[in-house]
TIRO-2110 file (N, C-alpha, C; in Angstrom, 1 decimal):
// TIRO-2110
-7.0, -1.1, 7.2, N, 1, A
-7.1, -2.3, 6.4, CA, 1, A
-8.0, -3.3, 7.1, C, 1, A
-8.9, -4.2, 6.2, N, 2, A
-9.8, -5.1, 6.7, CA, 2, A
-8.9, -6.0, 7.4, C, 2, A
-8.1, -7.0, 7.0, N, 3, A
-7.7, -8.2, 7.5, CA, 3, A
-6.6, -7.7, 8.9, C, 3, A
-6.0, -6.5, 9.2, N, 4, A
-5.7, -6.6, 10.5, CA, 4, A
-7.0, -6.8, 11.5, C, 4, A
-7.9, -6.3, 11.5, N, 5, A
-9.2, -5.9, 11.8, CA, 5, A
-9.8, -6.9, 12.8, C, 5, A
-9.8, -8.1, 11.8, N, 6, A
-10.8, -9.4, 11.6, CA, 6, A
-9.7, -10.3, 12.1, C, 6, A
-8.2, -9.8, 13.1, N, 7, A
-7.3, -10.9, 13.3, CA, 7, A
-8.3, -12.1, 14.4, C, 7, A
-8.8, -11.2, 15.4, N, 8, A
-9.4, -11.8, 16.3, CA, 8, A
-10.2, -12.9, 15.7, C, 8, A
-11.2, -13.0, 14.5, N, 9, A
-12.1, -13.3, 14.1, CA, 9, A
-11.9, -14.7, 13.4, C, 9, A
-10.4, -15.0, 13.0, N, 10, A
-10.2, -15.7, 12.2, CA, 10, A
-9.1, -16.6, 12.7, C, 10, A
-8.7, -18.0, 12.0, N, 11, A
-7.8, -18.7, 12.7, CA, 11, A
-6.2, -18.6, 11.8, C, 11, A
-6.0, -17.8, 10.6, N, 12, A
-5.1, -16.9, 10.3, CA, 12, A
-5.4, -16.3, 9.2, C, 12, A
-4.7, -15.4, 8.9, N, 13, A
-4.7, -14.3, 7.5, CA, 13, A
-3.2, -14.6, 6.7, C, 13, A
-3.7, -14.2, 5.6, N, 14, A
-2.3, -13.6, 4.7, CA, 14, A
-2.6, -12.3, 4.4, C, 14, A
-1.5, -11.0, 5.0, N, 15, A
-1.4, -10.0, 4.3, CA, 15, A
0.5, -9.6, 4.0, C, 15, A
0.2, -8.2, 3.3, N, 16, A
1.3, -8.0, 2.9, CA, 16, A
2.4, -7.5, 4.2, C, 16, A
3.2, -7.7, 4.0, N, 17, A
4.2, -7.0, 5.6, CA, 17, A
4.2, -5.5, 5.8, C, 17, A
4.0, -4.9, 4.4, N, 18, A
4.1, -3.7, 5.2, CA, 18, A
2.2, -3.2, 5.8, C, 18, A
1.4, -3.9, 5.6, N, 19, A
0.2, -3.9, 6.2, CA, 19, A
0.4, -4.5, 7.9, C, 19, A
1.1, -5.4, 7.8, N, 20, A
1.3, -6.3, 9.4, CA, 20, A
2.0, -4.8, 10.1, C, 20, A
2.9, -4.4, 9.8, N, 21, A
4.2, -3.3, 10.0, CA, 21, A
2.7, -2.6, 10.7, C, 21, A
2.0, -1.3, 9.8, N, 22, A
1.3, -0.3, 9.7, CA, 22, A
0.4, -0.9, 10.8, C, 22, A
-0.1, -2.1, 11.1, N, 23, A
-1.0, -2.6, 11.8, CA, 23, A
-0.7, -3.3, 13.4, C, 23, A
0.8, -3.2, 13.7, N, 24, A
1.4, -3.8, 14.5, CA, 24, A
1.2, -4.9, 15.3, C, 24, A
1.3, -6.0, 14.0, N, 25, A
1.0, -7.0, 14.0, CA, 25, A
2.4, -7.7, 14.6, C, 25, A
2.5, -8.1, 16.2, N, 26, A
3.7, -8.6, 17.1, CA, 26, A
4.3, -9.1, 15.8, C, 26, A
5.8, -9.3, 15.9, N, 27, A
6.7, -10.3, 15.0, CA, 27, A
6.5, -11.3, 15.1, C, 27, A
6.4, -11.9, 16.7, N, 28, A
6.2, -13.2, 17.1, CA, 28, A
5.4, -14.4, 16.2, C, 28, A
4.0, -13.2, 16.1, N, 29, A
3.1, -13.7, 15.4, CA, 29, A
2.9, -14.2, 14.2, C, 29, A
4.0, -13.7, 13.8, N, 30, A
4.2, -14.4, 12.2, CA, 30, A
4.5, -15.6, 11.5, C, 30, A
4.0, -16.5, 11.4, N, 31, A
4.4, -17.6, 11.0, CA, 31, A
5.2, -18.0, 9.5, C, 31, A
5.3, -16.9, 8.6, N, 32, A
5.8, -17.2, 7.6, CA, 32, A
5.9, -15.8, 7.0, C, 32, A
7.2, -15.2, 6.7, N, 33, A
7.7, -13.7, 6.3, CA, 33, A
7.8, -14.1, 4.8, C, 33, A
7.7, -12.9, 3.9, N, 34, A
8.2, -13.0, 2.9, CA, 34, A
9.4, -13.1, 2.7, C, 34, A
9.8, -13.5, 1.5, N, 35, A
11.1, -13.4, 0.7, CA, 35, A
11.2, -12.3, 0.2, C, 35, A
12.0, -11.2, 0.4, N, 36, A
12.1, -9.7, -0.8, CA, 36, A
13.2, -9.7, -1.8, C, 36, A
12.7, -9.5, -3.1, N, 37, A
13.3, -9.8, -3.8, CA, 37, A
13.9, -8.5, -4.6, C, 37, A
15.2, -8.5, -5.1, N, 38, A
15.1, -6.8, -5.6, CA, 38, A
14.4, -6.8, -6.6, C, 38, A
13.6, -6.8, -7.4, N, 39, A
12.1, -6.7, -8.3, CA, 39, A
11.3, -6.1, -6.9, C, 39, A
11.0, -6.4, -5.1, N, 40, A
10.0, -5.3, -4.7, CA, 40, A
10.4, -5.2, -3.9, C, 40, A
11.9, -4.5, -3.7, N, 41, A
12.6, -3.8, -3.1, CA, 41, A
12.0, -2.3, -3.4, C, 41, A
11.7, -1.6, -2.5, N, 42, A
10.9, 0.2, -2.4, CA, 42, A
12.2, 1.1, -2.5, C, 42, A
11.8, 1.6, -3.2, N, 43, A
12.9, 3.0, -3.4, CA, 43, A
12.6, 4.6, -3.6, C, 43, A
13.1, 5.2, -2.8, N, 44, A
13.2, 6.6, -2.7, CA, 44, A
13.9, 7.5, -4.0, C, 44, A
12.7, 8.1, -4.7, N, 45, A
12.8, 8.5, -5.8, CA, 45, A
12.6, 9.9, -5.8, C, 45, A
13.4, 10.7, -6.3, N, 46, A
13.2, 12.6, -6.8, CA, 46, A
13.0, 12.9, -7.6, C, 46, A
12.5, 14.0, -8.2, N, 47, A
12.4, 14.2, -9.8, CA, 47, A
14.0, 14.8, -9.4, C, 47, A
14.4, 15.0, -10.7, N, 48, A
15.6, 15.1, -11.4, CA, 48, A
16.1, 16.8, -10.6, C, 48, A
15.1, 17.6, -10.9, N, 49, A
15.7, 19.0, -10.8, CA, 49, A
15.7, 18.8, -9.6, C, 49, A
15.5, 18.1, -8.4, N, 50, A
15.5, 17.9, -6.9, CA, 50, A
16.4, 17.2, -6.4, C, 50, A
16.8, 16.4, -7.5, N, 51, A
18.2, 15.9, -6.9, CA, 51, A
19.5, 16.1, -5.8, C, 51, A
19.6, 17.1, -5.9, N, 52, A
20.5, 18.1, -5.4, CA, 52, A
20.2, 19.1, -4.1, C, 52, A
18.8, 18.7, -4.1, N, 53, A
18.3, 20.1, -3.0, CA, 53, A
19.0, 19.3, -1.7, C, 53, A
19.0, 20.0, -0.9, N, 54, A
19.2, 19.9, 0.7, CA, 54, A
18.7, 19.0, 1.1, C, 54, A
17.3, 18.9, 1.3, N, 55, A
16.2, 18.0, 1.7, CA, 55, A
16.6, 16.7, 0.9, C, 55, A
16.8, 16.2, -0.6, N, 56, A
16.9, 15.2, -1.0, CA, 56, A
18.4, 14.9, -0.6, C, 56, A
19.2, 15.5, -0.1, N, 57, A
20.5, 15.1, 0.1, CA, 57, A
20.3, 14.6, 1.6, C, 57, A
19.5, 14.8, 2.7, N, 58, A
19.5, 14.6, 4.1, CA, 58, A
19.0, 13.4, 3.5, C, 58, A
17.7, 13.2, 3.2, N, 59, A
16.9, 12.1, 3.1, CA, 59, A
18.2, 10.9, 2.6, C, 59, A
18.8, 11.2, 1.5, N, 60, A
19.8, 9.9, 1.1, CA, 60, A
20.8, 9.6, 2.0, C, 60, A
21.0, 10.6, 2.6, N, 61, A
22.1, 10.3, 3.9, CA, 61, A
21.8, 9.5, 5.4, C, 61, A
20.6, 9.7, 5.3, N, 62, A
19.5, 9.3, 6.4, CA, 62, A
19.3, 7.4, 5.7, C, 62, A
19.1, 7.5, 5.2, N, 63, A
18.5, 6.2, 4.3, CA, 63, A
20.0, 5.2, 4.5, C, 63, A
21.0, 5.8, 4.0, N, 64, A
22.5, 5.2, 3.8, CA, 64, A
23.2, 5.3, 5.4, C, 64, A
22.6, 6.0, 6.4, N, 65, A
23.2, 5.6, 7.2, CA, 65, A
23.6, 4.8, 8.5, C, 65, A
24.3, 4.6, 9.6, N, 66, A
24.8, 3.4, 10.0, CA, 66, A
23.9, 3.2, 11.2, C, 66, A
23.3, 4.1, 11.6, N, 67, A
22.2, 4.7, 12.7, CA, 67, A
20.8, 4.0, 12.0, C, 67, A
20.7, 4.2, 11.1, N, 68, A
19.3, 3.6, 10.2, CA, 68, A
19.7, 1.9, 10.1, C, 68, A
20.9, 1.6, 9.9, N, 69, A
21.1, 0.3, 9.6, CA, 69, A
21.2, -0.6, 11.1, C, 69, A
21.8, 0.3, 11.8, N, 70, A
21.3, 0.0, 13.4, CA, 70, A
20.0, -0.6, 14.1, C, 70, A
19.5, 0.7, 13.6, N, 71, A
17.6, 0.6, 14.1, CA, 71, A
17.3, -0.7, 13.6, C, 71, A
17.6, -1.2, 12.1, N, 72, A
16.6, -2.0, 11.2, CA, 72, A
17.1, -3.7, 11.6, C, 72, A
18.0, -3.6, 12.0, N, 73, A
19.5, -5.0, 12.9, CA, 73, A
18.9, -5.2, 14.0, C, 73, A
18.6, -4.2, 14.9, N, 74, A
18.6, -4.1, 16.0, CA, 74, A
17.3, -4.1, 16.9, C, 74, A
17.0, -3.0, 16.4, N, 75, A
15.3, -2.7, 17.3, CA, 75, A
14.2, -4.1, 17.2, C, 75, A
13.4, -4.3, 18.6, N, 76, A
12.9, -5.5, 18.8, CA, 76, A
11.5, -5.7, 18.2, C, 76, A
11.2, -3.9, 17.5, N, 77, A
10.1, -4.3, 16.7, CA, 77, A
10.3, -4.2, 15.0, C, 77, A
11.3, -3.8, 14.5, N, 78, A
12.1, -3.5, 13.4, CA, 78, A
12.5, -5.1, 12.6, C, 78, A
13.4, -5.6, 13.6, N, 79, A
14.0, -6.4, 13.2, CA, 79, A
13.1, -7.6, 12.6, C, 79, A
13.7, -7.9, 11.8, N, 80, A
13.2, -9.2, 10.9, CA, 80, A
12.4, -8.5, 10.1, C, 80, A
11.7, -7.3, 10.0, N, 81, A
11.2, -7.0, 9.3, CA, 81, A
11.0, -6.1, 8.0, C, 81, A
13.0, -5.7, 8.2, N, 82, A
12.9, -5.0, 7.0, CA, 82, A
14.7, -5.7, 6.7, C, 82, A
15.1, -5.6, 5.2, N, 83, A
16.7, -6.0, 5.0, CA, 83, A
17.1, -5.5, 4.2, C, 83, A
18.3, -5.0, 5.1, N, 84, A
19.4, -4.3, 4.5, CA, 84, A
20.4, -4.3, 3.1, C, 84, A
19.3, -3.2, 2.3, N, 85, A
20.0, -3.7, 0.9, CA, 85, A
21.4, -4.3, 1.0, C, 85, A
22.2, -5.5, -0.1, N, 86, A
23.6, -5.7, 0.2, CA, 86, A
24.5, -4.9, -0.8, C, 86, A
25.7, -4.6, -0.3, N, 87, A
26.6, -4.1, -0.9, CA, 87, A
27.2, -4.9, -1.9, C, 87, A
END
C-alpha cells in the first residue's frame, strides 16, 4: 500500500486499520481508531455444502474460542486493534 510507504514523508495519513495492521503501523502511533460498527464487522463465510466439513468446523471453533479472545484482550500488538464481537 502507498500511504504506509510515504509515513516518513508526511506529517500524517488516514488509512484503513486493517492497512495500519498489515503494515505494522506501532499502536502507539495512532491518534484516532475507528469506530466498528456491525454494518463492517468481517465475517467468515462457507458455501453451504461446506458447512459441515472438518476444516469449516475447526475454523469456527478457532474464531469462538477463549484462546483467540485472549490474544485479541491481551497481546501488546493486537490489542486495541480488533473487538470482540458482544454476546
Amino acid at each position: 500500500e502507498l500511504i504506509p510507504r510515504t509515513l516518513g514523508e508526511v506529517d500524517y495519513a488516514i488509512m484503513p486499520g486493517g492497512v495500519a495492521w498489515l503494515s505494522k503501523v506501532p499502536a502507539e502511533d495512532v491518534l484516532v481508531q475507528e469506530k466498528l460498527t456491525p454494518n463492517l464487522e468481517l465475517m467468515v463465510v462457507v458455501k453451504k455444502e461446506n458447512l459441515n466439513s472438518k476444516w469449516a468446523q475447526e475454523v469456527k471453533q478457532l474464531y469462538q474460542s477463549e484462546a483467540l479472545k485472549k490474544f485479541i484482550s491481551e497481546d501488546p500488538d493486537a490489542k486495541g486493534r480488533f473487538i470482540w464481537p458482544q454476546q
